[in-house]
Each structure stands twice: as C-alpha cells, then as structure tokens.
SEMIVO-839961 format. One record per residue: residue number from 0; x negated, y, z of N, C-alpha, C in turn; residue in three letters. Coordinates in nm, 3 decimals, decimal comma. Each point is the difference from the previous one (the first is absolute). Example, Ala and Ser with C-alpha at 12.3 -4.5 7.8 and 13.67 -1.06 7.14 Angstrom:
2
+-----+---------+---------+---------+---------+---------+---------+---------+---------+---------+-----+
!   i !      nX !      nY !      nZ !     caX !     caY !     caZ !      cX !      cY !      cZ !  aa !
+-----+---------+---------+---------+---------+---------+---------+---------+---------+---------+-----+
!   0 !  -1,319 !  -0,569 !   0,780 !   0,089 !   0,119 !   0,000 !  -0,090 !   0,120 !   0,000 ! ALA !
!   1 !   0,035 !   0,105 !  -0,072 !  -0,082 !   0,119 !   0,006 !   0,077 !   0,109 !   0,073 ! SER !
+-----+---------+---------+---------+---------+---------+---------+---------+---------+---------+-----+
END
This chain:
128
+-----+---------+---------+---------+---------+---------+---------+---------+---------+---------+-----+
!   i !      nX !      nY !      nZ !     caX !     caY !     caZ !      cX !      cY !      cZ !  aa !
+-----+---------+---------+---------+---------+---------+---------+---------+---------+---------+-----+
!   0 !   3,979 !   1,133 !   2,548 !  -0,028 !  -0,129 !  -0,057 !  -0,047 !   0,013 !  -0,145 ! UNK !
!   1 !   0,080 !   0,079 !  -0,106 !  -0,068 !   0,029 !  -0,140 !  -0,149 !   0,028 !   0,020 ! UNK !
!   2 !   0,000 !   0,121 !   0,092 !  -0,125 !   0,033 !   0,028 !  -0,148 !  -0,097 !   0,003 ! UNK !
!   3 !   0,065 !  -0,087 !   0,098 !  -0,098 !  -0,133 !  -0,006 !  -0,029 !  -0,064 !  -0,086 ! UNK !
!   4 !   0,092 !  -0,019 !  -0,098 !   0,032 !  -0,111 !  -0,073 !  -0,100 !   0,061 !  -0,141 ! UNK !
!   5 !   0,021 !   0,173 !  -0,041 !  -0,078 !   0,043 !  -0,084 !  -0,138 !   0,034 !   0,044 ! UNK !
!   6 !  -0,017 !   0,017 !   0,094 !  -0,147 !   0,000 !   0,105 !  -0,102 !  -0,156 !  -0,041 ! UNK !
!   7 !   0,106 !  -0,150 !   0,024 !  -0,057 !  -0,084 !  -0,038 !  -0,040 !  -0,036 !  -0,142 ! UNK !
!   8 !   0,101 !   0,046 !  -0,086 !  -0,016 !  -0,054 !  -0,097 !  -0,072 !   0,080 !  -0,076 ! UNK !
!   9 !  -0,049 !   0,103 !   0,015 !  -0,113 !   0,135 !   0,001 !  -0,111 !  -0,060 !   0,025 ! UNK !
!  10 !  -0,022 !  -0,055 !   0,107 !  -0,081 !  -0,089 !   0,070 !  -0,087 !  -0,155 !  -0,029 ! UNK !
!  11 !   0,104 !  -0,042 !  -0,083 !   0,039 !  -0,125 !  -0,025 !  -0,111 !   0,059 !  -0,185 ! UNK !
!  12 !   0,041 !   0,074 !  -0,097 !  -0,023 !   0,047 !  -0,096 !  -0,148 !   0,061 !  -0,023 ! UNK !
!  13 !  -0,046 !   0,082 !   0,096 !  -0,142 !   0,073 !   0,016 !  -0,071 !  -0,134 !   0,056 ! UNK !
!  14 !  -0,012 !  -0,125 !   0,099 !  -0,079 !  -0,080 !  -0,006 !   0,004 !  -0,101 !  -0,126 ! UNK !
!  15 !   0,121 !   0,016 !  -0,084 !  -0,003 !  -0,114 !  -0,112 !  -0,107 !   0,063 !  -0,146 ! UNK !
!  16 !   0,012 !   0,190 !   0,042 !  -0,083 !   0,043 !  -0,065 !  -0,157 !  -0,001 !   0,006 ! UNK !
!  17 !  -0,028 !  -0,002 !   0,116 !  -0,106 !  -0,026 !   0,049 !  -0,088 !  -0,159 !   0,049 ! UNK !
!  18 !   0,064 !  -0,045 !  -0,024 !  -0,029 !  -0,173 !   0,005 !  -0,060 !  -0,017 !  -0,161 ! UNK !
!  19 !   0,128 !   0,069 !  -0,097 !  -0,028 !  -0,083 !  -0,152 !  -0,107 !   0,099 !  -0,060 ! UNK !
!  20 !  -0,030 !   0,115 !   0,063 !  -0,143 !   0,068 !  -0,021 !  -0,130 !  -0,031 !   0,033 ! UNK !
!  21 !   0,009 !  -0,075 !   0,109 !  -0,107 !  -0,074 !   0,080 !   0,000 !  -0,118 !  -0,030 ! UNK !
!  22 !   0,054 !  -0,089 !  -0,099 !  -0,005 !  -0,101 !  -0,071 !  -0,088 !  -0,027 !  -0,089 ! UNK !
!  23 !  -0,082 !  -0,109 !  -0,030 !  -0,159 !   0,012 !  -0,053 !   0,057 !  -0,100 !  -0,097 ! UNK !
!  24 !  -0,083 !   0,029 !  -0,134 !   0,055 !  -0,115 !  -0,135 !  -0,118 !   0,043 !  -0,096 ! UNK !
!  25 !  -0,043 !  -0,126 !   0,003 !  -0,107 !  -0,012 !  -0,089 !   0,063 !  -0,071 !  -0,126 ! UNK !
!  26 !  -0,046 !   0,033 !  -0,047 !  -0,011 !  -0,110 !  -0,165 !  -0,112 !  -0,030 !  -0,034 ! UNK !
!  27 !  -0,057 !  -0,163 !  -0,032 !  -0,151 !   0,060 !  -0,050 !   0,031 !  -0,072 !  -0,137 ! UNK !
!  28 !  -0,091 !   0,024 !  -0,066 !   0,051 !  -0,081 !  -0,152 !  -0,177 !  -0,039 !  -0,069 ! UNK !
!  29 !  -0,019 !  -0,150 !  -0,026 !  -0,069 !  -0,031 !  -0,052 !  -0,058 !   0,047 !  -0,117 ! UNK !
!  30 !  -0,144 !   0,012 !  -0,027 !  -0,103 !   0,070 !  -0,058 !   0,049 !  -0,099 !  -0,136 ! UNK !
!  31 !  -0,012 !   0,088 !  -0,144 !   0,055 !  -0,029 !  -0,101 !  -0,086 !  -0,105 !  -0,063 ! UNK !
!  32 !  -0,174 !   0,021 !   0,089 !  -0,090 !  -0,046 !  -0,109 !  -0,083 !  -0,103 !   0,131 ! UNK !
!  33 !   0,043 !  -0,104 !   0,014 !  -0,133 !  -0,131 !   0,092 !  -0,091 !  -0,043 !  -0,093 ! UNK !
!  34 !  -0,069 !   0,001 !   0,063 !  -0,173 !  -0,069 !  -0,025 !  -0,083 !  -0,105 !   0,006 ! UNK !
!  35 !  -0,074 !  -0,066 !  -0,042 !  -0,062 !  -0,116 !   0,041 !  -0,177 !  -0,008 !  -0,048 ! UNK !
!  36 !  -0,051 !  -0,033 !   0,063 !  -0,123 !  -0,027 !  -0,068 !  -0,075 !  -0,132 !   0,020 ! UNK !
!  37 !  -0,118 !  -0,049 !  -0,129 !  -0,043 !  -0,107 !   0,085 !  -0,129 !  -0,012 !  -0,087 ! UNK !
!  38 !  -0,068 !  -0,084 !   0,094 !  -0,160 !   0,042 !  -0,016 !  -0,088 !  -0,121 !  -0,002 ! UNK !
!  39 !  -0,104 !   0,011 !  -0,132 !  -0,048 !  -0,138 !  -0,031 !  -0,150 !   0,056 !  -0,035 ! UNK !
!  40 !  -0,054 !  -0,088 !   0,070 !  -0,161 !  -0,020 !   0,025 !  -0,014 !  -0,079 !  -0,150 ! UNK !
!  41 !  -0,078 !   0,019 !  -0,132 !  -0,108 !  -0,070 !  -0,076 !  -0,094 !   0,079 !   0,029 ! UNK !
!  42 !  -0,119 !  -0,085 !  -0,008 !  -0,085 !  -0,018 !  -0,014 !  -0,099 !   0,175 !   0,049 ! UNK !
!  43 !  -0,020 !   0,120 !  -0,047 !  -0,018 !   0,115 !   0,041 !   0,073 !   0,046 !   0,001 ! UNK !
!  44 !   0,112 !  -0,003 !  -0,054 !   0,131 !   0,082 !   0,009 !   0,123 !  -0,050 !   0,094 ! UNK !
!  45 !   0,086 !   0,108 !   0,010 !   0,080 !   0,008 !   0,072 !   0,122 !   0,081 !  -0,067 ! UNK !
!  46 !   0,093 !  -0,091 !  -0,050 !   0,111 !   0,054 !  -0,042 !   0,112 !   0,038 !   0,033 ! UNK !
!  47 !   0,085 !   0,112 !   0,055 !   0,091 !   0,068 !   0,053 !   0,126 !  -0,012 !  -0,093 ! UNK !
!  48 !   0,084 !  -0,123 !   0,001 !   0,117 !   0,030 !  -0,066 !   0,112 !   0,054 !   0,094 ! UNK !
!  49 !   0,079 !   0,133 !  -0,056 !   0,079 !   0,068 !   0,089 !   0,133 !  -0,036 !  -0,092 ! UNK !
!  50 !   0,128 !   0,015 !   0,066 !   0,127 !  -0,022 !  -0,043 !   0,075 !   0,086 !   0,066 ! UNK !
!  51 !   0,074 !   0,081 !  -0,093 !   0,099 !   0,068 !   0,098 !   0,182 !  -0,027 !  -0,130 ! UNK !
!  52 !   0,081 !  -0,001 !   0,129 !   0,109 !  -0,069 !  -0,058 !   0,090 !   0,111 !   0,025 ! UNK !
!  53 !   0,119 !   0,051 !  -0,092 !   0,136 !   0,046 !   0,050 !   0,103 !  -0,059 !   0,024 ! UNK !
!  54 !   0,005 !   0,010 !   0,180 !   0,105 !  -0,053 !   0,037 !   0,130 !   0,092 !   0,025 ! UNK !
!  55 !   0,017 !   0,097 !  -0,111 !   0,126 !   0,084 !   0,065 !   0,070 !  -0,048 !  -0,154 ! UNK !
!  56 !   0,093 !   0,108 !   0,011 !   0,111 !  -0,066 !  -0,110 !   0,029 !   0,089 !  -0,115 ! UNK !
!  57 !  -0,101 !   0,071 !   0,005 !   0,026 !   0,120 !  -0,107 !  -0,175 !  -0,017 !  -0,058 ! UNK !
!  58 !  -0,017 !   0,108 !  -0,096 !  -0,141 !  -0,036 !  -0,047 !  -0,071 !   0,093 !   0,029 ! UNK !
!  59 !  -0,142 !  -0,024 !   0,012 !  -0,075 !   0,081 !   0,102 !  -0,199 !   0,030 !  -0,110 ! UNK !
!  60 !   0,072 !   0,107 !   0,019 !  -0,157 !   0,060 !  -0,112 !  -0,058 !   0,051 !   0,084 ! UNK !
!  61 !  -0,155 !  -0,055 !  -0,012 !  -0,139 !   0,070 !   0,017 !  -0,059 !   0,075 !  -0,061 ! UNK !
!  62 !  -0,060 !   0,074 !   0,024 !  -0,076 !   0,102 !  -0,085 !  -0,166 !  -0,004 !   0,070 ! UNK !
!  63 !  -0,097 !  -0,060 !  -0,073 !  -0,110 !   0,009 !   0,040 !  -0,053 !  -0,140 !   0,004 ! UNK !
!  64 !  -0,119 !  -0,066 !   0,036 !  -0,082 !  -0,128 !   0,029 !   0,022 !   0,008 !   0,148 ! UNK !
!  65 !  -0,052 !  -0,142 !   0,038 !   0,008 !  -0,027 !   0,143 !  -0,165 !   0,051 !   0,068 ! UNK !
!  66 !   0,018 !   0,046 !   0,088 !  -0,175 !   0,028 !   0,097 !  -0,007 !  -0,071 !   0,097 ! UNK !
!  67 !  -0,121 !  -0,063 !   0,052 !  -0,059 !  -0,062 !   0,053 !  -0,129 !   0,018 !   0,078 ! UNK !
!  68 !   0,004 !  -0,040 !   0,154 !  -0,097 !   0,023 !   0,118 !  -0,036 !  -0,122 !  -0,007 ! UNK !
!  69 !  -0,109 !  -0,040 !  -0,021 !  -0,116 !  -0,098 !   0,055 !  -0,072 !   0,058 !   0,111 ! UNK !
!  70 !   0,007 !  -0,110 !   0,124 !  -0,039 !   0,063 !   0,102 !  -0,071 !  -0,133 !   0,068 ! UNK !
!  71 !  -0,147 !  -0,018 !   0,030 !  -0,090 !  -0,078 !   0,078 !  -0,015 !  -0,003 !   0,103 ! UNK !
!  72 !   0,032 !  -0,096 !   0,112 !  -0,071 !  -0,031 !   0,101 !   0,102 !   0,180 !   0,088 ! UNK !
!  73 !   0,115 !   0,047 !  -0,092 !   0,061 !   0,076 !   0,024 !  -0,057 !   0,172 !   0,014 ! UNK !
!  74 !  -0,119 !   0,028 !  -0,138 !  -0,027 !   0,078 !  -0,030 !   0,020 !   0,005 !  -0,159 ! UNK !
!  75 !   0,009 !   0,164 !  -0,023 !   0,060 !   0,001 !  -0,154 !  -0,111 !  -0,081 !  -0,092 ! UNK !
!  76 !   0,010 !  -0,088 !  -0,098 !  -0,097 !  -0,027 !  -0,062 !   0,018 !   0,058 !  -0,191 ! UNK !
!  77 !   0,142 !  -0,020 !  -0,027 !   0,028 !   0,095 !  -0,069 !   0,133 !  -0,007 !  -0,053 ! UNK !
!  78 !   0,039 !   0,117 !  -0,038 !   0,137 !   0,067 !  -0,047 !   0,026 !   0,007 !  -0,150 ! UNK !
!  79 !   0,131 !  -0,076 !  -0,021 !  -0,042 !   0,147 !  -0,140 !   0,155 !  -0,053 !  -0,077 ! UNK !
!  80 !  -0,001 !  -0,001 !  -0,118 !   0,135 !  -0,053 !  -0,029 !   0,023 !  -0,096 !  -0,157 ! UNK !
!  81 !   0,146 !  -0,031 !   0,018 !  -0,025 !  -0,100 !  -0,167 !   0,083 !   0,079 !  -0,102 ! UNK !
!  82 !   0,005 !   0,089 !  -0,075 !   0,046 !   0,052 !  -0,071 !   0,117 !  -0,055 !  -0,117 ! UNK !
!  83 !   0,106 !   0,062 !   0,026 !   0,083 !  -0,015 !  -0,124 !   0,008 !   0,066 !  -0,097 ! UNK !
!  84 !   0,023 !   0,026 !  -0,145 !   0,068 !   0,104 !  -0,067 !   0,072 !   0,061 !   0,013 ! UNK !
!  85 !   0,125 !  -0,041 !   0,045 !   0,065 !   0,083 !  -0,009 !   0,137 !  -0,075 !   0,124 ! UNK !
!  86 !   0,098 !   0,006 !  -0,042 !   0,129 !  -0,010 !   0,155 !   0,037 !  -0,167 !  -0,027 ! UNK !
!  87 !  -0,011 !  -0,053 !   0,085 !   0,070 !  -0,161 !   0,029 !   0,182 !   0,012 !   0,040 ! UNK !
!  88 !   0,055 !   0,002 !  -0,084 !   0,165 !  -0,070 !   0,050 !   0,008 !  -0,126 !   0,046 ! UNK !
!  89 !   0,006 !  -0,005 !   0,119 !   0,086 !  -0,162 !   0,042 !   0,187 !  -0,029 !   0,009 ! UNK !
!  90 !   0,011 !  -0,097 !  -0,033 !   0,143 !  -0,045 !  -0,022 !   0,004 !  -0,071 !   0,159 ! UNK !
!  91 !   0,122 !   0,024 !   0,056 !   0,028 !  -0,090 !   0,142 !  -0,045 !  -0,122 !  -0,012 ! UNK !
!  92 !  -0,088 !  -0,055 !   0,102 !  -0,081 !  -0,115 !   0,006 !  -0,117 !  -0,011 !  -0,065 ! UNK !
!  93 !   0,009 !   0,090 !  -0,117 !  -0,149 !  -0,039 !  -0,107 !  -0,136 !   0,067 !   0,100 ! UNK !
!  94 !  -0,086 !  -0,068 !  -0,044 !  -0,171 !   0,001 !   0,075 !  -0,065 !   0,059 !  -0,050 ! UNK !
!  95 !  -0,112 !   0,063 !   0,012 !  -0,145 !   0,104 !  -0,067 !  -0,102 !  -0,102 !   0,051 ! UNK !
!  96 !  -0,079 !  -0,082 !  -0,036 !  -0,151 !  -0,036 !   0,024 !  -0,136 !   0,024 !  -0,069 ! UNK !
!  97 !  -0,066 !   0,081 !   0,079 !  -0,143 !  -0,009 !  -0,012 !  -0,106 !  -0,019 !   0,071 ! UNK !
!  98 !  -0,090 !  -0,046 !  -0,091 !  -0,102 !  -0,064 !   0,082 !  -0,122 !   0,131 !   0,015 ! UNK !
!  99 !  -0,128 !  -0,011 !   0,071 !  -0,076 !   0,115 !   0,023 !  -0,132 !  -0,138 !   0,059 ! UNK !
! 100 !  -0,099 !  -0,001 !  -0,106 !  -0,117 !  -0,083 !   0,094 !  -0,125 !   0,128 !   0,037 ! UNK !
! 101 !  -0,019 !  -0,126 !   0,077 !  -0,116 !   0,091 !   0,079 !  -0,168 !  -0,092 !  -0,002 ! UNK !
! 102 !  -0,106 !   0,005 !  -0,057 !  -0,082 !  -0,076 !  -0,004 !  -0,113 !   0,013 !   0,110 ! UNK !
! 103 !  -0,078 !  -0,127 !   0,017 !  -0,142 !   0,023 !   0,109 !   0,063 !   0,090 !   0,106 ! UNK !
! 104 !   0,078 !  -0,027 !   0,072 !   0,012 !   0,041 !   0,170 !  -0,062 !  -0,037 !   0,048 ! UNK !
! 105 !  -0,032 !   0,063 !   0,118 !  -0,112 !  -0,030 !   0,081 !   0,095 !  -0,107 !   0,099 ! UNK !
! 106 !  -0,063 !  -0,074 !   0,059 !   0,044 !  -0,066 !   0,123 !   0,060 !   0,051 !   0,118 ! UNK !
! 107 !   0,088 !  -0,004 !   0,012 !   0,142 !   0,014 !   0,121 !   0,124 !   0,021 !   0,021 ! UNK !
! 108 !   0,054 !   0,082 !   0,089 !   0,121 !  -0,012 !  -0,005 !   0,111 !   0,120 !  -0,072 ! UNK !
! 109 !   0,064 !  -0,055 !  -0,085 !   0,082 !   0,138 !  -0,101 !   0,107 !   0,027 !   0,030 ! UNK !
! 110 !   0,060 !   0,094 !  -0,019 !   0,171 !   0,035 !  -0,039 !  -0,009 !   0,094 !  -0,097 ! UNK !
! 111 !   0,136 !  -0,071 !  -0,086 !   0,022 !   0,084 !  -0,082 !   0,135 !   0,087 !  -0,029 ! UNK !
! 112 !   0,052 !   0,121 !  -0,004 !   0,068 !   0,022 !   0,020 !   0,062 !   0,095 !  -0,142 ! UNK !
! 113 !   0,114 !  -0,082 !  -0,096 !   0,041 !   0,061 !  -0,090 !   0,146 !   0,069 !   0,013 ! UNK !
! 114 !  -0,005 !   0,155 !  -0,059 !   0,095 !   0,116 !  -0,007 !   0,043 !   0,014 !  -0,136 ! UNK !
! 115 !   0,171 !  -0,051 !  -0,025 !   0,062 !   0,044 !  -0,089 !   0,123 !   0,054 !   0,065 ! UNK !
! 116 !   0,004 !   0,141 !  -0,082 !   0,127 !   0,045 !  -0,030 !   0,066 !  -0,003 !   0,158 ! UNK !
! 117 !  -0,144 !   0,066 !   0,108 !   0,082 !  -0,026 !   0,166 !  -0,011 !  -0,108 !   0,047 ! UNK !
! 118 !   0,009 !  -0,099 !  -0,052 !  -0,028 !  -0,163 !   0,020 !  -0,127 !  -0,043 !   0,019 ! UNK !
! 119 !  -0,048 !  -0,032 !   0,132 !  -0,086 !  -0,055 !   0,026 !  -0,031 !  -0,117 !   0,091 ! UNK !
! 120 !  -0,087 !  -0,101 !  -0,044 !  -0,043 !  -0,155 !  -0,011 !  -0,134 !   0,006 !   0,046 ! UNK !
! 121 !   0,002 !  -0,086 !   0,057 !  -0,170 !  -0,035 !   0,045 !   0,041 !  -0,174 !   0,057 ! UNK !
! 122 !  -0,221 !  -0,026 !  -0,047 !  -0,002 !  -0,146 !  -0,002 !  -0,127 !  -0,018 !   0,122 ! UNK !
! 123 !  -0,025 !  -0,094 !   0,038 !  -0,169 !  -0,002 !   0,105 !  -0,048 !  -0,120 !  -0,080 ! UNK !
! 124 !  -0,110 !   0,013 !  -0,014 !  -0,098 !  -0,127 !  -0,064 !  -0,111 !   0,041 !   0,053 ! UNK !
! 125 !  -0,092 !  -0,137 !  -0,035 !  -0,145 !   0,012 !   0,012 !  -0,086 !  -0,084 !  -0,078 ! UNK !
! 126 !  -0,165 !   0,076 !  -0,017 !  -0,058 !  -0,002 !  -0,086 !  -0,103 !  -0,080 !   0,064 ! UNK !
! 127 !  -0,072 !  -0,089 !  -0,007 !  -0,100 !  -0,053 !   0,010 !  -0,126 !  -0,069 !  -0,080 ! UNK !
+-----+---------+---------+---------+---------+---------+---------+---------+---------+---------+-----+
END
C-alpha cells in the first residue's frame, strides 16, 4: 500500500511538473511612445502634422529626428527625414509635434508613413 501511495504521489508531482512547464504566459506591455498624424490640403501644399505622445510612466528619450515614407498611388514617391539636434526627453504624458510640408503634388492617392524612435504612424489622403 505505501508503495502505491508513493508511486501516486510520484505520479501526482511529475504531471504537476509538467503541466506548469507547458503553461503559456504572455505579458504584452504597451509601446511607450503612440502616434498621431493629420493632414491638411492648402492650396499647393500639403501639411503633415505628426504627434507622438508618452504614454508610459517613466521618461522616455529619443535620440535622432523622425523619418518619413511618402508613398503614391502606393509607390515610393519620397523618403527622407526631419532632423533634430540633438535628444528629445519626454515627461509621462508630454507630446513631440512636428509638422513636415510637402508642396505641388501631383494628383492622387498618398500615404504617409512617419518613424520615430520605433514608432510608426501613417495617414491616407488625396490630392486633386
């Protein structure tokens, strides 16, 4: 009867080991830096104001300008980037905005797609 009894609980121990090994746990944890953009037609131009906000709770430095894909009718039309001096500190909640125009587009359909700091935003407009 011991026999059994340490047989089970032997038993009982190697599947509790093997259950909590085969146990799956994710964590995912929200991106420190969201984005927004928004996009206004005057007259030949076309102005790209981008916003990116820290939503984590500690403060979060960039190092570098944001880059940017302009892309037509969903071909590259052009790339390139907006330069900073030097490193941006954000305080939890505080925002970075800049704007980036673009003049005389040709007629059709755009996206634009801005990269900070991993963070990337894109808008669709059109030109007529």
């Amino acid at each position: 009867m011991t026999k059994i009894r340490a047989f089970l609980l032997m038993l009982v121990l190697v599947m509790a080991t093997i259950f909590t090994g085969c146990a799956k746990t994710t964590t995912e944890s929200l991106p420190d830096l969201v984005g927004s953009i928004k996009v206004v037609n005057i007259d030949s131009d076309t102005t790209i104001t981008y916003t990116f906000k820290n939503q984590s709770d500690k403060k979060v430095t960039v190092i570098g300008g944001a880059s940017y894909k302009l892309l037509m009718n969903d071909q590259l039309a052009e790339e390139g980037g907006v330069p900073i001096k030097d490193y941006i500190e954000l305080e939890p909640g505080k925002e970075y905005t800049d704007t980036k125009t673009f003049s005389n587009l040709e007629p059709g359909s755009y996206t634009i797609y801005v990269d900070w700091d991993k963070t990337i935003v894109s808008a669709k407009f059109d030109r007529s």
